[in-house]
N, C-alpha and C positions, 0 to 999 in steps of 0.2 A: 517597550515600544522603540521604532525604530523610523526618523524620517528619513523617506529616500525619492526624490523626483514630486516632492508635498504630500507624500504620500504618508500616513500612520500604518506600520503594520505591527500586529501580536501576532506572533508567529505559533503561537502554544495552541492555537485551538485548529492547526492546521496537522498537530504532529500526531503521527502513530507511534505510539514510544515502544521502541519494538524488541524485546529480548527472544532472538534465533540464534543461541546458542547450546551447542549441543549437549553438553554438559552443564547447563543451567539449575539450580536447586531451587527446592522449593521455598527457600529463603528468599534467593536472587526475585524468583517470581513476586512473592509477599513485596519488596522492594519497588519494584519496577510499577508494580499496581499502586503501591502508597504514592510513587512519585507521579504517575500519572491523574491521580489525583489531586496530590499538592499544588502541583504546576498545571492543571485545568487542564490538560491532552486531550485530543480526540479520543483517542482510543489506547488499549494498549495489544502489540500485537504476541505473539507467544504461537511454540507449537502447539498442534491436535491435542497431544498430552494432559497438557497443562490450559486446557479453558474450562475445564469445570474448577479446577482451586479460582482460577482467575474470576471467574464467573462469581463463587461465590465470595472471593476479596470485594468485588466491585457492586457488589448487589448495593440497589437502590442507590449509586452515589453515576454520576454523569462519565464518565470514561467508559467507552464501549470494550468488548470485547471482540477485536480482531485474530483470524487462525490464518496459518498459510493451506493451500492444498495444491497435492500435486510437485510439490516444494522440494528440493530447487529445478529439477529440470520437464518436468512435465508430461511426460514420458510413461505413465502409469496410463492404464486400461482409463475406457469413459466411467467404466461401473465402478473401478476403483477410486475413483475420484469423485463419483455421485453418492458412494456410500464413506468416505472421507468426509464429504463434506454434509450431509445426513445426520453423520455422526456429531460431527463438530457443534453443529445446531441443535441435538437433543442436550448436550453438556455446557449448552448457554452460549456460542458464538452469534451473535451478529451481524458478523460484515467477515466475510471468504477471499481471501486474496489468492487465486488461481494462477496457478501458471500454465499457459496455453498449451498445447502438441505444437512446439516448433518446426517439429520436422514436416508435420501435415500444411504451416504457411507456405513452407518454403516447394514444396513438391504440388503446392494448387490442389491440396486437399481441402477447401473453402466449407463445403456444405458438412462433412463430417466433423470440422473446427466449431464451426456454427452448432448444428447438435449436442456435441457434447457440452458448450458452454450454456446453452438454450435449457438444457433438461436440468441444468444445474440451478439455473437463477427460476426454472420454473416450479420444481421441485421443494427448495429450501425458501422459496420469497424474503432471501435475506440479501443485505448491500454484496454484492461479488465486486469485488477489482480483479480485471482482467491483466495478468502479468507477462508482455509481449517481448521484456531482453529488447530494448531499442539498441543495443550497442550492437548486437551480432547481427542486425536485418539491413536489409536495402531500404533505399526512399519509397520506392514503391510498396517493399514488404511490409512498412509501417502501415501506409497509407492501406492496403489492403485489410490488414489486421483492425484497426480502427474501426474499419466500416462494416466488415464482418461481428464483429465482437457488438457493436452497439446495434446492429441488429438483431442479436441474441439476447438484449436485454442488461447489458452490464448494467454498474451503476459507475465506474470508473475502468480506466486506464490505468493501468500503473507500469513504470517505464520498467522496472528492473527487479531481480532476485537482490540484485550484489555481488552474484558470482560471478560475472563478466563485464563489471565496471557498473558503472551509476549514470544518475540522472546529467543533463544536460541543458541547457537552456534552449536551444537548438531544436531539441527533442520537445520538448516543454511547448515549446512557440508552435512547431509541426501539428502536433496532435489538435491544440487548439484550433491552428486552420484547419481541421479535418472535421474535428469532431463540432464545429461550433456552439458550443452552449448545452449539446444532447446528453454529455458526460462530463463527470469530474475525472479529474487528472491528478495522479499520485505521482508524484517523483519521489524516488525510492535509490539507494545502493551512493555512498560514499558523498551524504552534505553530512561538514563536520562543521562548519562554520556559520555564524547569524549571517553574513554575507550573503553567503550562497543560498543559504533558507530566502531571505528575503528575493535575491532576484528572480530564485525559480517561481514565486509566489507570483511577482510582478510580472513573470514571461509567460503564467496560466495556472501554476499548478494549484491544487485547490486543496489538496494534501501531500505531509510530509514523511515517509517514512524512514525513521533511521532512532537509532540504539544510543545518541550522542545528545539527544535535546533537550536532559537537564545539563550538560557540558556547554551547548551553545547557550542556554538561556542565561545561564550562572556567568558566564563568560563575560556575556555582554551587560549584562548588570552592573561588573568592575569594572568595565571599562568604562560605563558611564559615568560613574561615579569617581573615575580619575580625574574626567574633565575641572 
């Protein structure tokens, strides 16, 4: 726990404890699932790959199973990403963390955006987070994606892969004036720090993703305990 502005926050039921690396074993995975359970996590995220071992590490115990699709840039067919994500859910995902066709925000391709996030959340009726890259888009382009996207049914926002920088606070604040209250907000790609967890929490986000949050929880434990 952590007060900041009389606030109490646990950060741990906010985090997606997320192992996207490519070379990942099925050890590392067994790992990552024990600790999102030790430490209470929301979820734990992992490639396509790896959600059926995960699936069944986590069987009957409260840590969800989260997959990426589309991961990292987006850019794959609607069908290949409807049967990505199909897939995902027959081997036990979920909650789908998408990455949009950026290049259709940015060229005002809205209704085929729409579509293909639409058939996806209607299809799998499982939690989707919509993954927008807030560091590469304009103000506007945000504000479009938002509102497109939660008219397709997301269940979240989420700012970032990681591959082009991370969350913001900035970004964090944005979305929540956008979206007011109709979604949850994942801030995603470079919080290594209880600091940072905390303010994006306090600035809207309502989930954490990142690969570091037995690092931050552990972190801030000692230092409490220096006082």
């Amino acid at each position: 726990m952590v007060k900041c502005s009389n606030m109490e926050i646990d950060i741990a039921p906010y985090i997606d404890h997320t192992l996207l690396n490519q070379t990942a074993t099925p050890e590392e995975i067994q790992q990552c699932c024990y600790q999102a359970e030790r430490y209470k996590f929301a979820s734990v995220c992992v490639f396509p790959s790896y959600v059926k071992l995960a699936k069944e590490l986590l069987q009957g115990k409260p840590p969800k199973v989260s997959t990426v699709i589309g991961f990292p840039t987006g850019a794959t067919t609607s069908k290949v990403k409807l049967y990505e994500a199909q897939e995902a859910v027959e081997n036990g995902a979920t909650e789908l963390d998408i990455v949009i066709n950026l290049s259709w925000l940015k060229i005002g391709k809205t209704e085929e955006l729409y579509q293909e996030i639409a058939e996806i959340c209607e299809e799998t009726g499982q939690t989707v987070k919509a993954i927008i890259e807030t560091t590469i888009l304009t103000e506007d382009e945000k504000r479009l994606a938002v509102e497109v996207l939660m008219d397709a049914g997301i269940a979240y926002i989420k700012t970032s892969t990681g591959w082009y920088g991370g969350a913001t606070v900035a970004d964090i604040q944005l979305i929540k004036s956008i979206a007011k209250g109709r979604v949850g907000i994942k801030a995603s790609g470079g919080i290594r720090t209880y600091q940072q967890a905390v303010d994006l929490i306090i600035a809207g986000a309502t989930r954490l993703g990142t690969s570091r949050g037995v690092e931050i929880l552990t972190t801030n434990i000692q230092e409490e305990d220096s006082y």
